[in-house]
N, C-alpha and C positions, 0 to 999 in steps of 0.2 A: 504494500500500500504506500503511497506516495504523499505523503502529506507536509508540512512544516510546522514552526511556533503560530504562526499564523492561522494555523486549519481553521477556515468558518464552519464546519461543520463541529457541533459538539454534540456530547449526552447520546442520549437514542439512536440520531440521525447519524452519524458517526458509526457506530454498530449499525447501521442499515448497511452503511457505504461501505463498511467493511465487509457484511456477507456477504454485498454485489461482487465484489473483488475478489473473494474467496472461490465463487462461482465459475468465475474468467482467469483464477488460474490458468497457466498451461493454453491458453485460449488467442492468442496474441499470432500473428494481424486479427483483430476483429473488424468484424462487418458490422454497422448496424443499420439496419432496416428504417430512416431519417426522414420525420416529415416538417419537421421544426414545431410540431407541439410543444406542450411540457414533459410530457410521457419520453416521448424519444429523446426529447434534451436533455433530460435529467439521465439518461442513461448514456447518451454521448458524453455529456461531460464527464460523470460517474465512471464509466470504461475508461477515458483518458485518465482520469486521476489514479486509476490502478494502472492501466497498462502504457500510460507515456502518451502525450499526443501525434508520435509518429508511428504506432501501432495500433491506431485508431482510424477506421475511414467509413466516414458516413455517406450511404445510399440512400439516393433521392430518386423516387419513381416519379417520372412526369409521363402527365397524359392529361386530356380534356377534363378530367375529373380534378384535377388538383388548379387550386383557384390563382392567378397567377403573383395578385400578392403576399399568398402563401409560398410561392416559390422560393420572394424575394427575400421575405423573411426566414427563411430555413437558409439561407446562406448566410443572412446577418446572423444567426446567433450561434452555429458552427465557425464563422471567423472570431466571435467573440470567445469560442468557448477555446479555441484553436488547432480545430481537426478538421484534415481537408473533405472536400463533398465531391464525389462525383453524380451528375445525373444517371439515372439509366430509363429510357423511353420504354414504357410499357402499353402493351394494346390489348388488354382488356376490354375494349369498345370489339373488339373481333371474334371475340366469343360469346356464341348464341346463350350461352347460362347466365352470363352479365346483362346483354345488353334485354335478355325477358324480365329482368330483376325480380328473381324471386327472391324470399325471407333470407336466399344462402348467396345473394350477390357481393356480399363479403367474403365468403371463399372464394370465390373466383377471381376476384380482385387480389388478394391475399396470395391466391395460387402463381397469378399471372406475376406475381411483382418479385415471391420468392425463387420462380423458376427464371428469370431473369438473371436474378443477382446469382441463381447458380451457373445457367448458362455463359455470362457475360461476364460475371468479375470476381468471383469465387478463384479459380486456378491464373485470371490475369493480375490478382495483387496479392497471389499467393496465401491470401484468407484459411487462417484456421477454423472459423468459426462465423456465424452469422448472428446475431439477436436482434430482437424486435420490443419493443417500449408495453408490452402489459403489464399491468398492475393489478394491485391484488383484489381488488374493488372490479377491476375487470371481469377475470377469471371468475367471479363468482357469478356472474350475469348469465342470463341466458338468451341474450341475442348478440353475442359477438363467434358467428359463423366463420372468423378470417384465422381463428385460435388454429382451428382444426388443420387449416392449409401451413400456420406453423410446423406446428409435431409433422405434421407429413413429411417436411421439408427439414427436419430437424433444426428448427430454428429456435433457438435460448430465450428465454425471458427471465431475467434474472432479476429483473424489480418485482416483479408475482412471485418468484420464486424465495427471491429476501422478506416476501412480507410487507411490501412498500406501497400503503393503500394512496389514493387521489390525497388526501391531507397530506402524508409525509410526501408525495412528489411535491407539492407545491412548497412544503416547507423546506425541502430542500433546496428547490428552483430559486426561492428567495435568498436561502443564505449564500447559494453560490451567484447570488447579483443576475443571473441570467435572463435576459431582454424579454421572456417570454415567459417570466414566475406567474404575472398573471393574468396572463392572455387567455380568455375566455374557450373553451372546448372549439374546435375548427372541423368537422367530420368532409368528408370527397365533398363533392356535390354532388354527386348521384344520389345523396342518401336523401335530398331533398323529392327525390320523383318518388311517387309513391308508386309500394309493391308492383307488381303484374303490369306497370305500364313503363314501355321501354323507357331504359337510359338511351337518349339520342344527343349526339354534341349540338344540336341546337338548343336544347333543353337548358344542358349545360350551359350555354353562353349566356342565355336568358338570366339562367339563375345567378350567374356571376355579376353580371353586369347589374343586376339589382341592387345584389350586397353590394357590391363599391359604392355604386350609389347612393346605397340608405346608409354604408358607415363615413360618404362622406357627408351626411345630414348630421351626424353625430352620433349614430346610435353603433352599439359598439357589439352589442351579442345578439343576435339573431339567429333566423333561420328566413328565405324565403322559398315553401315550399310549389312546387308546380302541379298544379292540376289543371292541363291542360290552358286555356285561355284567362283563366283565374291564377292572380298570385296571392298565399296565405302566407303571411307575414305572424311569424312567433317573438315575443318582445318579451324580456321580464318582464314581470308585474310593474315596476316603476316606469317603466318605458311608453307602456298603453297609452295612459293617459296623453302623456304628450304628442304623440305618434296620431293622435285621433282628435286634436287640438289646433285650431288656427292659431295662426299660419302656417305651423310645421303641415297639417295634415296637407292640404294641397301640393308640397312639395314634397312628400311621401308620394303619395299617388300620382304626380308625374312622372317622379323620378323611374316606379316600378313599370309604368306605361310606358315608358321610354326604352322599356329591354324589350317589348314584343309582348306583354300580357293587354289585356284588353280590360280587366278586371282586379280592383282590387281587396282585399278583406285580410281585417284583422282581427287574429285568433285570440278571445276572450281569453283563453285557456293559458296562454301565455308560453315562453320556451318550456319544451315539450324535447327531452333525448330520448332515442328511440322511438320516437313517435310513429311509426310506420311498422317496425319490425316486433318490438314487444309485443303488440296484440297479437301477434299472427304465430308468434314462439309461444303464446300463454297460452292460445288453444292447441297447439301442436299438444303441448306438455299438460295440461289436463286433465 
């Protein structure tokens, strides 16, 4: 473990960072599976801190699905953290199980991105090992379908496996200053199309072009989901009000008008995770 007098990690979090390390013994080049969440951050950084920043290399899958100021920001916070990123394009969008989005459109995606990093950069950077950012708060859910295409692939999760629930990532993310401690959850944007109706990149672009839009109105966590010619806009609770408030509200409703929806409506219900896939796992599993 790599640490100084300086170590901002203490107490618990400290012992977390040391089981991650324990785990990635013997593990070095690692791969990690990189979308500049906090998830995958915290274990970017976490892995360099045990295994050195030059035995560190962060994997970025790009496709129509990853939003592009997601992009930009997954390379700010791997240069801040200081472990190099390569992209790798994945197509996803070419496979008939994706693009029908059923409940398991996260394996497929999951599949597509870990057969990638095997195919393409596993023996070209000489990768001992691959991981990917679950946490333990994860692993106990039951609509995260992309797990399964890890284990297939034998991909590490070594923050679910330390014990390192959504509170200690983010408390870690803070003590390690990381750009992204507390950047609100980011999911594809596919996960925005509900079930059974394709993921198609216009779709996609619709949805993106929204969010930009409405976080440059100021709103900062959202979702805008697509159904078809209608866009459903999911807001905290503290966000509603103003979101459905003059002046803002008519430059909400341009703004979403302005990606190709015809329609607008805001979800009383408020941000909603898993909103499309929990119901359809709870009847599964019933």
């Amino acid at each position: 473990m790599r640490t100084n007098a300086a170590d901002p990690l203490t107490g618990p979090d400290r012992r977390l960072a040391n089981a991650v390390a324990a785990q990635l013994d013997g593990c070095a080049p690692l791969g990690v599976a990189f979308s500049g969440g906090v998830d995958s951050s915290v274990l970017l950084a976490l892995a360099a801190r045990a295994l050195g920043t030059e035995r560190v290399l962060g994997v970025l899958g790009v496709s129509p699905s990853l939003a592009g100021d997601e992009r930009t920001a997954a390379h700010q916070v791997a240069a801040h953290i200081g472990v190099r990123v390569i992209e790798v394009q994945t197509h996803e969008g070419e496979r008939p199980e994706y693009v029908s989005n059923g409940p398991d459109r996260c394996f497929h995606c999951r599949d597509e991105l870990f057969t990638r990093i095997s195919e393409e950069v596993v023996t070209r950077h000489g990768l001992a090992a691959v991981a990917y950012g679950e946490n333990a708060d994860d692993k106990r859910r039951s609509d995260r379908p992309g797990a399964r295409a890890a284990t297939a692939h034998r991909v590490l999760r070594p923050l679910a496996d330390a014990g390192i629930d959504k509170a200690a990532v983010r408390r870690i993310a803070g003590a390690l200053a990381l750009p992204c401690a507390d950047k609100p959850a980011a999911p594809c944007l596919a996960s925005r199309v509900p079930h059974f109706d394709h993921v198609l990149p216009k779709k996609l672009r619709q949805i993106e072009a929204a969010e930009t839009a409405l976080r440059a109105l100021g709103f900062r966590d959202l979702r805008v989901r697509h159904h078809g010619e209608i866009a459903r806009l999911e807001l905290p609770p503290d966000d509603l009000a103003r979101a459905a408030s003059a002046p803002l509200r008519d430059q909400v409703r341009l703004a979403v008008l302005a990606a190709g929806f015809r329609f607008v409506a805001l979800d009383l219900a408020g941000l909603q995770s898993g909103a499309f896939t929990l119901p359809l796992v709870e009847v599964r599993s019933g």
